[in-house]
NUVEXDREN-172475 format. One record per residue: residue in one letter; x, y, z of N, C-alpha, C in turn. Coordinates in steps of 0.05 Angstrom, whole numbers. Example, Ala and Ser with C-alpha at 12.3 -4.5 7.8 and 13.67 -1.06 7.14 Angstrom:
<sites>
['A',[264,-114,156],[246,-90,156],[264,-66,156]]
['S',[257,-45,142],[273,-21,143],[258,1,157]]
</sites>
This chain:
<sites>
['X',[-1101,26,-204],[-1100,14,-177],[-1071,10,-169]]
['X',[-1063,12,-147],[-1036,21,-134],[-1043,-2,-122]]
['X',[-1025,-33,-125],[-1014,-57,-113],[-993,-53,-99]]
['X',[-997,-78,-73],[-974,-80,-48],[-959,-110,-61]]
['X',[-942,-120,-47],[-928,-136,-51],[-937,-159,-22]]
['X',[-952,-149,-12],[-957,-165,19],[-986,-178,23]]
['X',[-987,-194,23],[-1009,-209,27],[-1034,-195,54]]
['X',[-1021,-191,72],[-1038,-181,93],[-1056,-157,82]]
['X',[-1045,-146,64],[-1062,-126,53],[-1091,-130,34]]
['X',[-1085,-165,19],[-1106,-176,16],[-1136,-183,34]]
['X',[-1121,-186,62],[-1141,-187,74],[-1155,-171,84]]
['X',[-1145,-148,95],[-1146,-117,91],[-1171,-110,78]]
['X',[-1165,-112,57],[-1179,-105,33],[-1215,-116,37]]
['X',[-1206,-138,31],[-1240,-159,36],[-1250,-156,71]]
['X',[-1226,-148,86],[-1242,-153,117],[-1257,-125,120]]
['X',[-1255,-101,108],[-1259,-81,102],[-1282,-77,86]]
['X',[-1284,-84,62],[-1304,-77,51],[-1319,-102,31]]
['X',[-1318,-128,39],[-1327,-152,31],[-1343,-162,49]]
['X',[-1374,-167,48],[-1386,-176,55],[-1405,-203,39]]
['X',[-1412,-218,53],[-1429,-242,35],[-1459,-240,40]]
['X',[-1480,-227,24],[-1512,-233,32],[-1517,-259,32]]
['X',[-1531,-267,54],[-1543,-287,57],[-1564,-301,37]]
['X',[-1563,-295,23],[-1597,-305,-1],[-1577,-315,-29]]
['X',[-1592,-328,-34],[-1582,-347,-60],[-1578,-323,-79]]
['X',[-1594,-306,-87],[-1583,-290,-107],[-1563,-270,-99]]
['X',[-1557,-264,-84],[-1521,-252,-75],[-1504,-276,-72]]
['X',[-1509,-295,-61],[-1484,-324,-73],[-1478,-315,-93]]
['X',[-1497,-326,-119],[-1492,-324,-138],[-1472,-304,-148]]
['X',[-1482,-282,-148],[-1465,-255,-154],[-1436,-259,-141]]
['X',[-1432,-264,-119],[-1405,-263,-108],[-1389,-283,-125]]
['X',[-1391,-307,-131],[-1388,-322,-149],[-1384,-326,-174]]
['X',[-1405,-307,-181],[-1405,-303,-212],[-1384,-307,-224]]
['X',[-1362,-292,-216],[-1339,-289,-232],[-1323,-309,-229]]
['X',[-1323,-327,-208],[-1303,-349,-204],[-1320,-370,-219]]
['X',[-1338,-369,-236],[-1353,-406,-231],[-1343,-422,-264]]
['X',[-1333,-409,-281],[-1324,-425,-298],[-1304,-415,-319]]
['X',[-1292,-430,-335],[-1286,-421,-360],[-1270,-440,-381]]
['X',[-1249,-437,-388],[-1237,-461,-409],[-1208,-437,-428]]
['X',[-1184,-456,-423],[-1164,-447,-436],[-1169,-433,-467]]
['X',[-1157,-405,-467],[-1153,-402,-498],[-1142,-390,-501]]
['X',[-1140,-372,-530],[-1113,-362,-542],[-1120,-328,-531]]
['X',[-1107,-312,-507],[-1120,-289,-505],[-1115,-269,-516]]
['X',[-1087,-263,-536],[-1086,-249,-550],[-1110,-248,-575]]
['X',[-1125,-265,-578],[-1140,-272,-598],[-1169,-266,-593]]
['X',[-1173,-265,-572],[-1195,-261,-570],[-1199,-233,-551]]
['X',[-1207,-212,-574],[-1206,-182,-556],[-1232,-170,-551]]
['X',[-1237,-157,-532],[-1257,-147,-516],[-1274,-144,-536]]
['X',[-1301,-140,-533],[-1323,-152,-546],[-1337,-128,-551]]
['X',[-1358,-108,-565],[-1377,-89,-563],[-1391,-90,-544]]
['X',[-1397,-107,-526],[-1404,-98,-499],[-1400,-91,-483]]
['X',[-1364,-88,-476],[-1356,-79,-458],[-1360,-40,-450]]
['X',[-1370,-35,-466],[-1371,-3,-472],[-1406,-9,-454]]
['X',[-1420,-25,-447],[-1434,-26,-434],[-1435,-29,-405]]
['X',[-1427,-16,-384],[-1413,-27,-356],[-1424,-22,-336]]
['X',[-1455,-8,-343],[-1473,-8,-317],[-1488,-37,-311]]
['X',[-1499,-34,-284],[-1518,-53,-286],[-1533,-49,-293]]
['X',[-1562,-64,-296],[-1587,-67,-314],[-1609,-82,-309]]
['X',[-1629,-76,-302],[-1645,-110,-294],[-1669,-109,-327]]
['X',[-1667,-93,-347],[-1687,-75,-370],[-1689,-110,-383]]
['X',[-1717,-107,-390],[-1723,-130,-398],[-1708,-138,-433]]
['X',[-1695,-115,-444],[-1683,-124,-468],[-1653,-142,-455]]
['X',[-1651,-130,-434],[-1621,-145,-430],[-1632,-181,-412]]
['X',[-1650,-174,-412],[-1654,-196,-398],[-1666,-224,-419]]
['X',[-1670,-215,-443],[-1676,-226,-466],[-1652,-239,-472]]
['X',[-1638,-215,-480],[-1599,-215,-492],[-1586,-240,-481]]
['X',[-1598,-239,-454],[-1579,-255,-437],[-1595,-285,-433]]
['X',[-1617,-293,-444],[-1623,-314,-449],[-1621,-330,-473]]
['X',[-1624,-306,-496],[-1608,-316,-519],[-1587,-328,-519]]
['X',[-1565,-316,-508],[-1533,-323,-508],[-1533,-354,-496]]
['X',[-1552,-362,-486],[-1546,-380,-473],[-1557,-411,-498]]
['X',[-1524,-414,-498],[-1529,-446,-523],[-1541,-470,-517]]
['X',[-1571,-473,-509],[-1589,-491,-500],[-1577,-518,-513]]
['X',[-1577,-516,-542],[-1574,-545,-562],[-1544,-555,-555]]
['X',[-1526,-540,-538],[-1502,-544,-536],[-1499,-559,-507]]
['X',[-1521,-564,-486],[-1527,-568,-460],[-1527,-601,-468]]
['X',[-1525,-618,-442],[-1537,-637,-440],[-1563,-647,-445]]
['X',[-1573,-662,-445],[-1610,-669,-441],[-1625,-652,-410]]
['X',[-1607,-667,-392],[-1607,-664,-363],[-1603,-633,-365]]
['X',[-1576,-621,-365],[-1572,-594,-365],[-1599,-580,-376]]
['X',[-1604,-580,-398],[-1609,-572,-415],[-1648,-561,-405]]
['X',[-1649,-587,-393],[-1684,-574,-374],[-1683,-567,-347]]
['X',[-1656,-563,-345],[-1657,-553,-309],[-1656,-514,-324]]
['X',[-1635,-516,-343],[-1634,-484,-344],[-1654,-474,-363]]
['X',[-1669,-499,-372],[-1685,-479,-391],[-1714,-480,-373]]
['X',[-1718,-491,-342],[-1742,-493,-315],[-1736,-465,-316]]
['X',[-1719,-455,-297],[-1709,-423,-295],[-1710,-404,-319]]
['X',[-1711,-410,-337],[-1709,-384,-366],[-1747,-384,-371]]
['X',[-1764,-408,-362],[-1789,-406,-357],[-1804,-396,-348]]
['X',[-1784,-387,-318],[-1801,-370,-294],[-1782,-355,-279]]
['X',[-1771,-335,-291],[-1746,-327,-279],[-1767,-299,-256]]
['X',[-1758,-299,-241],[-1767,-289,-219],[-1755,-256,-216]]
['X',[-1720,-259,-216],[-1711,-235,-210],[-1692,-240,-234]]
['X',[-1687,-219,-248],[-1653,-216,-268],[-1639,-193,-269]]
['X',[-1613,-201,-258],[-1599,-171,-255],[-1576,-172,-283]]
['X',[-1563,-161,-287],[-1537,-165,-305],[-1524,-150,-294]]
['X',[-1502,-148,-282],[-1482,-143,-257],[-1461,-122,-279]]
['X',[-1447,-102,-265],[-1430,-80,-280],[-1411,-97,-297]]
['X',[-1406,-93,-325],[-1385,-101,-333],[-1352,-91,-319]]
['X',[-1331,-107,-325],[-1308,-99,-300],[-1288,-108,-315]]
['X',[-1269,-88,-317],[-1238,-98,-326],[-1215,-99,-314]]
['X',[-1200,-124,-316],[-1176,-114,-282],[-1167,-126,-301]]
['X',[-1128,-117,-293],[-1105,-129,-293],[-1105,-159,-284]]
['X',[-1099,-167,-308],[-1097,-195,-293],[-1080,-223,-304]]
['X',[-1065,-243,-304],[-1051,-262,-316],[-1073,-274,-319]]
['X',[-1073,-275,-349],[-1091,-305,-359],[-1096,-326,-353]]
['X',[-1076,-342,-344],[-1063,-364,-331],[-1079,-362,-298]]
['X',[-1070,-339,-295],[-1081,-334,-262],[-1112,-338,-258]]
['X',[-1121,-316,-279],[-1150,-312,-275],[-1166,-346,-284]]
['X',[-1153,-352,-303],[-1178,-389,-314],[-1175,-415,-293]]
['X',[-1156,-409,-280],[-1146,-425,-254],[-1165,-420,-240]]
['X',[-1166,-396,-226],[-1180,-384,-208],[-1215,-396,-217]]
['X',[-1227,-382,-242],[-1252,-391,-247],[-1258,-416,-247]]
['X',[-1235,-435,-252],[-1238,-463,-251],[-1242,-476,-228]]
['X',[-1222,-462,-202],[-1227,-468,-179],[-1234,-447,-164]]
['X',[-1263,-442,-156],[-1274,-425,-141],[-1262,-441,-114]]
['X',[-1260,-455,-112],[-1257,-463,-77],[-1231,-457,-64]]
['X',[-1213,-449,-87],[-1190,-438,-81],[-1191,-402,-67]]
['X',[-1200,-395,-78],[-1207,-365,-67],[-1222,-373,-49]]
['X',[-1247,-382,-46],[-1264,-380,-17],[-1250,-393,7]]
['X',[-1231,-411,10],[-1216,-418,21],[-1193,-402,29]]
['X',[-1182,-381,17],[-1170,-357,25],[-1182,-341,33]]
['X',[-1209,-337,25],[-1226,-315,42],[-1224,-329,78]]
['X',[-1230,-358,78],[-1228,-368,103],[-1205,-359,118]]
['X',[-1174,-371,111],[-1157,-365,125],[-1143,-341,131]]
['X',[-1165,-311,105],[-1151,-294,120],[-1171,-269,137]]
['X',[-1191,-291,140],[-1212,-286,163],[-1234,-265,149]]
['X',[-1238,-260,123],[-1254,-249,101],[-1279,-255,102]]
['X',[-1284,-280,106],[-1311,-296,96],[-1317,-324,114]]
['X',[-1334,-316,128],[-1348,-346,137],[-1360,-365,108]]
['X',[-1360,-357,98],[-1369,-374,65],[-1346,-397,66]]
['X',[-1360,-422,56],[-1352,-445,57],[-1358,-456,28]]
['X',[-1344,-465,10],[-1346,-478,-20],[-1324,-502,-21]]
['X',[-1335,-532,-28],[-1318,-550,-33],[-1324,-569,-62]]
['X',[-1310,-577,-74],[-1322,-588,-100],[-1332,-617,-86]]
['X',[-1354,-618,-112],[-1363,-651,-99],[-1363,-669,-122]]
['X',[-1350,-668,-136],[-1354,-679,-162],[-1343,-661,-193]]
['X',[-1344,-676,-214],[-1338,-665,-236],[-1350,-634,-241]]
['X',[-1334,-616,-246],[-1354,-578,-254],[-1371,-580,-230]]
['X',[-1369,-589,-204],[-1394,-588,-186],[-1382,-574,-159]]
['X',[-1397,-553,-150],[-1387,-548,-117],[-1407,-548,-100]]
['X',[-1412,-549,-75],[-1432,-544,-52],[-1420,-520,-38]]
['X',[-1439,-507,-34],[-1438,-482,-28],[-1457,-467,5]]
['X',[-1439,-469,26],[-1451,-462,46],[-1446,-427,64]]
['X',[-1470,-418,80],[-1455,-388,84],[-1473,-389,116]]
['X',[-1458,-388,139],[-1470,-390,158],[-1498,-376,174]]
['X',[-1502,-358,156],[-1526,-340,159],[-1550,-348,148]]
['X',[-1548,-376,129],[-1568,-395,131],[-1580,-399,102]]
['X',[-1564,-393,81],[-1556,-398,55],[-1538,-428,49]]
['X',[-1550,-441,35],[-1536,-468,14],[-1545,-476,0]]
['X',[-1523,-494,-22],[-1530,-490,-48],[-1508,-505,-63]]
['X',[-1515,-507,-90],[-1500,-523,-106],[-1491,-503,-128]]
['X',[-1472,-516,-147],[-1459,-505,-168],[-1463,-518,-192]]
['X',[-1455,-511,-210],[-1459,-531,-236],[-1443,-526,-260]]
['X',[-1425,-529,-268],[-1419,-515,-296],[-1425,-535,-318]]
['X',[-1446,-523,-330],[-1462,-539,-352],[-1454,-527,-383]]
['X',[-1441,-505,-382],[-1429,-501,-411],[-1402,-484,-406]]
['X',[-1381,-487,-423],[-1351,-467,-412],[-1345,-467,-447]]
['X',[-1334,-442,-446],[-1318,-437,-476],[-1292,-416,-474]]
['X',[-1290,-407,-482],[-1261,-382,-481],[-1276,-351,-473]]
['X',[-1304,-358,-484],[-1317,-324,-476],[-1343,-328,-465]]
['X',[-1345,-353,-460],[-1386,-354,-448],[-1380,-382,-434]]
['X',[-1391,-379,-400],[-1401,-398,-387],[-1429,-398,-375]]
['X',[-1438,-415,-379],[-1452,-415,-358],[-1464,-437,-344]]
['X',[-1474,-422,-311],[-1466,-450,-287],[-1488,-446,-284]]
['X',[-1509,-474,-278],[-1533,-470,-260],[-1528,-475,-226]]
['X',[-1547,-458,-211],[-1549,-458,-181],[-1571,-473,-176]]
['X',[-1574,-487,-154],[-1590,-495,-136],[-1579,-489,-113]]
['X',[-1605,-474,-96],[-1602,-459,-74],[-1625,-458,-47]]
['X',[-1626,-458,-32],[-1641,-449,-3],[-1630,-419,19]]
['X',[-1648,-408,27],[-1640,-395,57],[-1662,-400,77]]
['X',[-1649,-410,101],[-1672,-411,122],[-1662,-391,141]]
['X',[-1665,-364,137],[-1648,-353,170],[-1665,-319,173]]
['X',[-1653,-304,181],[-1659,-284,201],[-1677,-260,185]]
['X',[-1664,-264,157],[-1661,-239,141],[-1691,-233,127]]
['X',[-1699,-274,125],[-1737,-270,108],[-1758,-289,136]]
['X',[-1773,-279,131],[-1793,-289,161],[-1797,-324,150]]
['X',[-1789,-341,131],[-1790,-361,123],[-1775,-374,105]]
['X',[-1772,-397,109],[-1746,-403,81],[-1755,-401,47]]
['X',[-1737,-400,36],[-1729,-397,9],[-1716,-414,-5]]
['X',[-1727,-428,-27],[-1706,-448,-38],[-1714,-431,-68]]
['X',[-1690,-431,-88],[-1692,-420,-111],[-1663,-434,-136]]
['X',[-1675,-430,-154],[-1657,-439,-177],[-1646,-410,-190]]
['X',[-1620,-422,-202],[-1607,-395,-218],[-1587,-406,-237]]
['X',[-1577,-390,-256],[-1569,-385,-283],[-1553,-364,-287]]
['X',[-1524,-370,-289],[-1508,-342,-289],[-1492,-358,-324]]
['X',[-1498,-329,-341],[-1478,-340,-353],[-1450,-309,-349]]
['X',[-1431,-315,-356],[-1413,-299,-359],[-1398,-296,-383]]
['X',[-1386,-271,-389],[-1383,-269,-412],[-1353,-247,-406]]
['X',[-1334,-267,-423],[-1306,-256,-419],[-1286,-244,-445]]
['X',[-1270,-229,-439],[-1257,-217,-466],[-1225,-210,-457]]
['X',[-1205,-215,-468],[-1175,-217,-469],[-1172,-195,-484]]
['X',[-1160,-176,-463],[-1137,-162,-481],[-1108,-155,-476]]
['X',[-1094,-153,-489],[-1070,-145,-484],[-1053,-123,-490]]
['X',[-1048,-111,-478],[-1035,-77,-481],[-997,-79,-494]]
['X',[-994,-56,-500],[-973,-45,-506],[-954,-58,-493]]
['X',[-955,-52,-467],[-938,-51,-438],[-938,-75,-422]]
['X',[-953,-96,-457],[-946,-128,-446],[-966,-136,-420]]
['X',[-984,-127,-409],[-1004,-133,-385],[-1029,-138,-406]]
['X',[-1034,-171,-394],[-1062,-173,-401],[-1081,-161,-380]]
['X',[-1105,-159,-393],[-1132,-150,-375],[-1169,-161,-388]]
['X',[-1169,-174,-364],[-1191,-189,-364],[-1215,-174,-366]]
['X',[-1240,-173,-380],[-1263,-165,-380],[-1284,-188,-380]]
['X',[-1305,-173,-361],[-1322,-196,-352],[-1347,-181,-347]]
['X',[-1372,-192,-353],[-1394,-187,-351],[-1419,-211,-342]]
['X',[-1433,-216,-320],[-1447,-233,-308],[-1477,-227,-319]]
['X',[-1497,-240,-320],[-1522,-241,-329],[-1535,-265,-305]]
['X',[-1554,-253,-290],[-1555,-272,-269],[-1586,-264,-264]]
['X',[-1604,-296,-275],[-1623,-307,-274],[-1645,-324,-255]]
['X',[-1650,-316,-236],[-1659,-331,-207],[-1691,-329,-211]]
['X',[-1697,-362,-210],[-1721,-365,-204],[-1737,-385,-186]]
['X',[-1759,-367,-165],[-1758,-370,-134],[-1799,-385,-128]]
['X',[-1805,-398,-120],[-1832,-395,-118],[-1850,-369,-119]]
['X',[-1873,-363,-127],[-1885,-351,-110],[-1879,-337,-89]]
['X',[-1880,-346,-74],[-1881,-340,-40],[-1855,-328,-43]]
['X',[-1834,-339,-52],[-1799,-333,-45],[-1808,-313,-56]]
['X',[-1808,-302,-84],[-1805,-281,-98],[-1823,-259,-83]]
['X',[-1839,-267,-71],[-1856,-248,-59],[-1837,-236,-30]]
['X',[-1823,-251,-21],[-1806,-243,6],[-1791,-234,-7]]
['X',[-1774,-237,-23],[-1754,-234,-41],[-1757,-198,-44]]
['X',[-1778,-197,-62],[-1779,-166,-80],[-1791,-155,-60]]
['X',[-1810,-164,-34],[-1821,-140,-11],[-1806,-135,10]]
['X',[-1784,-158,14],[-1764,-142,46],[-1742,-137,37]]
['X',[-1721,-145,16],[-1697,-132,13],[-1687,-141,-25]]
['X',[-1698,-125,-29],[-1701,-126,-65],[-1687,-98,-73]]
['X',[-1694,-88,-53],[-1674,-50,-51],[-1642,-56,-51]]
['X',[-1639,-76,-30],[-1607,-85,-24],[-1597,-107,-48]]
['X',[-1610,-116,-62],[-1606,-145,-71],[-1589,-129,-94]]
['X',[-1589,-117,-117],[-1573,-110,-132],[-1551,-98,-123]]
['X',[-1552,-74,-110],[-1532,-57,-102],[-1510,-81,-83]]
['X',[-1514,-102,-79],[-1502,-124,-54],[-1493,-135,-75]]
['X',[-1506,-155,-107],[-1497,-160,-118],[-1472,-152,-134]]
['X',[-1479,-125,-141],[-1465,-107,-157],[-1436,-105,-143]]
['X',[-1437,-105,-111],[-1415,-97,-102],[-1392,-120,-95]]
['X',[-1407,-147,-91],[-1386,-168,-85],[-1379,-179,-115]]
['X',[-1389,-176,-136],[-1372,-185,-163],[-1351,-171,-165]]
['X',[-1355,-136,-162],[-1331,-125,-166],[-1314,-129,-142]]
['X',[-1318,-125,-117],[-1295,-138,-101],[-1284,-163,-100]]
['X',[-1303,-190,-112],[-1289,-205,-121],[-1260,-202,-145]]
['X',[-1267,-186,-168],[-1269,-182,-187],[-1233,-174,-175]]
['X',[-1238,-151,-160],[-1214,-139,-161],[-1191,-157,-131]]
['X',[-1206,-169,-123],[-1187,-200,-102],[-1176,-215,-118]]
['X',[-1186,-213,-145],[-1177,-241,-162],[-1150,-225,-181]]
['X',[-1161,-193,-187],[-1131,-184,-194],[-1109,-180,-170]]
['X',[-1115,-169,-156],[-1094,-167,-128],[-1077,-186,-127]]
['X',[-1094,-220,-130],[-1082,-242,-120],[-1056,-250,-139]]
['X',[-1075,-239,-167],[-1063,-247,-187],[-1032,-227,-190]]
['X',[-1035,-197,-181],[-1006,-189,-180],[-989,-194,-153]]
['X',[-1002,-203,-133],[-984,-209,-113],[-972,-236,-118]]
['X',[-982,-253,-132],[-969,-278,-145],[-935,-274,-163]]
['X',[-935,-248,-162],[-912,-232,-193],[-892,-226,-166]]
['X',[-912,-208,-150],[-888,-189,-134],[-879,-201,-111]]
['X',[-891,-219,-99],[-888,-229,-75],[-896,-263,-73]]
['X',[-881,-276,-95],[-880,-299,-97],[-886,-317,-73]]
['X',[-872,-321,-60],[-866,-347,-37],[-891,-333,-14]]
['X',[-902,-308,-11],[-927,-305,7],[-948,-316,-7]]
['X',[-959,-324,-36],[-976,-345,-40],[-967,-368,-33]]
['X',[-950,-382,-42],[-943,-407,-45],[-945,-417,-20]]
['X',[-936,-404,1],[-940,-400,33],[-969,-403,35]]
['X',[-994,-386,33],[-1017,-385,30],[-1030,-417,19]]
['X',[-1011,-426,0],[-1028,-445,-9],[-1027,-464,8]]
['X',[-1007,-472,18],[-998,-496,39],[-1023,-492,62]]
['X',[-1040,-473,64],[-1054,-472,82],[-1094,-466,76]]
['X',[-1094,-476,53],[-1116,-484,39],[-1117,-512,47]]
['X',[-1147,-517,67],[-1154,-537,83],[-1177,-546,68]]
['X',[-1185,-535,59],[-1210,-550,34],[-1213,-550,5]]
['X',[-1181,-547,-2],[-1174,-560,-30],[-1163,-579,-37]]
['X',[-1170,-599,-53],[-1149,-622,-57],[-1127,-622,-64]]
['X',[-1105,-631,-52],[-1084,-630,-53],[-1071,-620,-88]]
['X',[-1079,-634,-109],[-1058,-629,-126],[-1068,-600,-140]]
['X',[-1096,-592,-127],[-1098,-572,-142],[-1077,-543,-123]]
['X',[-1076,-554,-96],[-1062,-531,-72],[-1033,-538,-95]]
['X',[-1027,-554,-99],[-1000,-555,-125],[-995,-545,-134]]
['X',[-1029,-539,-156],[-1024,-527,-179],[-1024,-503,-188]]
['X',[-1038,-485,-152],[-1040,-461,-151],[-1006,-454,-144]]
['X',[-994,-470,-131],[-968,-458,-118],[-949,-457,-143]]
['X',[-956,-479,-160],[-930,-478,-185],[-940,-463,-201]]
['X',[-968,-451,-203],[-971,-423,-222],[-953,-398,-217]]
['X',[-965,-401,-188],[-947,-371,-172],[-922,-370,-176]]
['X',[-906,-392,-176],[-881,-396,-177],[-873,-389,-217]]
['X',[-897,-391,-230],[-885,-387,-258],[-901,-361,-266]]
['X',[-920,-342,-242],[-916,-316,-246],[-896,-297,-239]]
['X',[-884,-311,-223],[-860,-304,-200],[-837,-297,-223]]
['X',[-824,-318,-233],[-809,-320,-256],[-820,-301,-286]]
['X',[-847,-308,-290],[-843,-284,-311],[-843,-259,-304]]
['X',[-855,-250,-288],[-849,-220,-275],[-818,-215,-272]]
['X',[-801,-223,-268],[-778,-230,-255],[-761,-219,-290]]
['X',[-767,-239,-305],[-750,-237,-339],[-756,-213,-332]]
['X',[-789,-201,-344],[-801,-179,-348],[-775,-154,-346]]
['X',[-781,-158,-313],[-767,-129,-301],[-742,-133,-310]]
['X',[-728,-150,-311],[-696,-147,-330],[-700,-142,-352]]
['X',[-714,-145,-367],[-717,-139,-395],[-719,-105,-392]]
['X',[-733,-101,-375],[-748,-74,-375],[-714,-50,-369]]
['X',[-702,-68,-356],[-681,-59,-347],[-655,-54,-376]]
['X',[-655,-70,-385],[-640,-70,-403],[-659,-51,-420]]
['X',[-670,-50,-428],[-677,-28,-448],[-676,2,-443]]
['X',[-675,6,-405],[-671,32,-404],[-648,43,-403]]
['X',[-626,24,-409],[-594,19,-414],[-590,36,-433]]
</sites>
């Protein structure tokens, strides 16, 4: 992938070919990749035997796989029967393409930590009517003007497995009646680091939605054709907004930091903590290329 140094081209990018479905199970998916994770050692932990798996899948072995992984005894009490309501009666399950991008470590666990930071850039650079604000501890509300809302949850985080429960509704254009549904993403991440000193993130989503009756019935008879292929496509354009962001943070320092000052629905010390990251990708990119320089001396 051939990176710019200019921000406008970020928007570009998503005003072009980023769209948000309205239905709780494309939230989800768009999301997926921002909703959790937890600091660790990334040289240490290297891409996993699944990554050689990178289609999607809805096959009921993977849909097994992906309920296994999920550390029930490790949940809360509370947690622990909201996600195991949904692993009861799961309605639809996709497992979304596995995806590897360039990306700063640092950049990318920030980012998953604060989803509201990216959807709030999708806002200001006219990307996304999607609206996400935290409301509490691992918690966000999640609104999309086409008549989707919803909650967040991160109920387990580790270095390679999260996962967030959803609570969700749509009342709008797309199903002849509303929809309220629960969901279960866990994600599953892997660190590697190359030769040429660039880490790269691998990530794989498992995403569990379960809808009434009735929902599931509107659900799989009017647009169940679109629902994967929609999914499938906003993780990876997420996927690849979150590397973009993450090298325009290297090459073009002060147009984030700029950017951040204009995040209207993040709390202040986190618009901080995005700007003093940028500022210390800014700087290592910076050694980098002198180093790089001296060696071709």
């Amino acid at each position: 992938m051939r990176y710019t140094s200019r921000m406008p081209a970020l928007g570009i990018l998503i005003r072009s070919r980023f769209r948000i479905a309205a239905t709780a199970i494309s939230l989800a998916a768009a999301m997926a990749l921002l909703l959790a994770s937890a600091p660790g050692v990334w040289a240490a932990t290297p891409a996993a035997d699944w990554h050689a798996s990178s289609g999607a899948t809805t096959s009921d072995r993977a849909r097994q796989d992906a309920i296994r992984s999920i550390p029930l005894n490790e949940l809360s009490p509370a947690d622990r029967a909201k996600v195991s309501g949904v692993i009861a009666n799961v309605s639809i399950f996709r497992r979304l393409p596995t995806k590897t991008i360039d990306c700063d470590p640092d950049m990318y666990l920030f980012l998953v930590r604060h989803p509201d930071v990216v959807v709030n850039i999708w806002e200001v650079l006219k990307a996304s009517r999607l609206q996400l604000w935290q409301i509490g501890e691992d918690r966000f509300a999640i609104t999309e003007p086409a008549g989707a809302t919803g909650s967040l949850k991160y109920v387990y985080r580790s270095n390679d497995k999260h996962v967030i429960y959803l609570e969700g509704s749509y009342d709008g254009p797309l199903l002849p009646r509303s929809v309220k549904g629960r969901g279960v993403l866990v994600l599953r991440t892997g660190y590697d680091r190359e030769s040429n000193d660039r880490h790269y993130v691998t990530s794989r989503v498992d995403c569990l939605l379960s809808v009434g009756p009735t929902g599931a019935e509107l659900l799989t008879k009017t647009i169940a054709p679109l629902l994967g292929q929609t999914a499938d496509n906003n993780f990876l354009l997420t996927a690849g907004f979150v590397s973009s962001l993450s090298r325009t943070a290297e090459l073009n320092t002060s147009k984030v930091q700029s950017l951040a000052t204009r995040l209207d629905r993040v709390e202040p010390e986190v618009r901080s903590e995005f700007s003093s990251l940028a500022g210390r990708l800014g700087r290592k990119a910076a050694v980098a290329a002198r180093m790089g320089t001296v060696r071709e001396r």
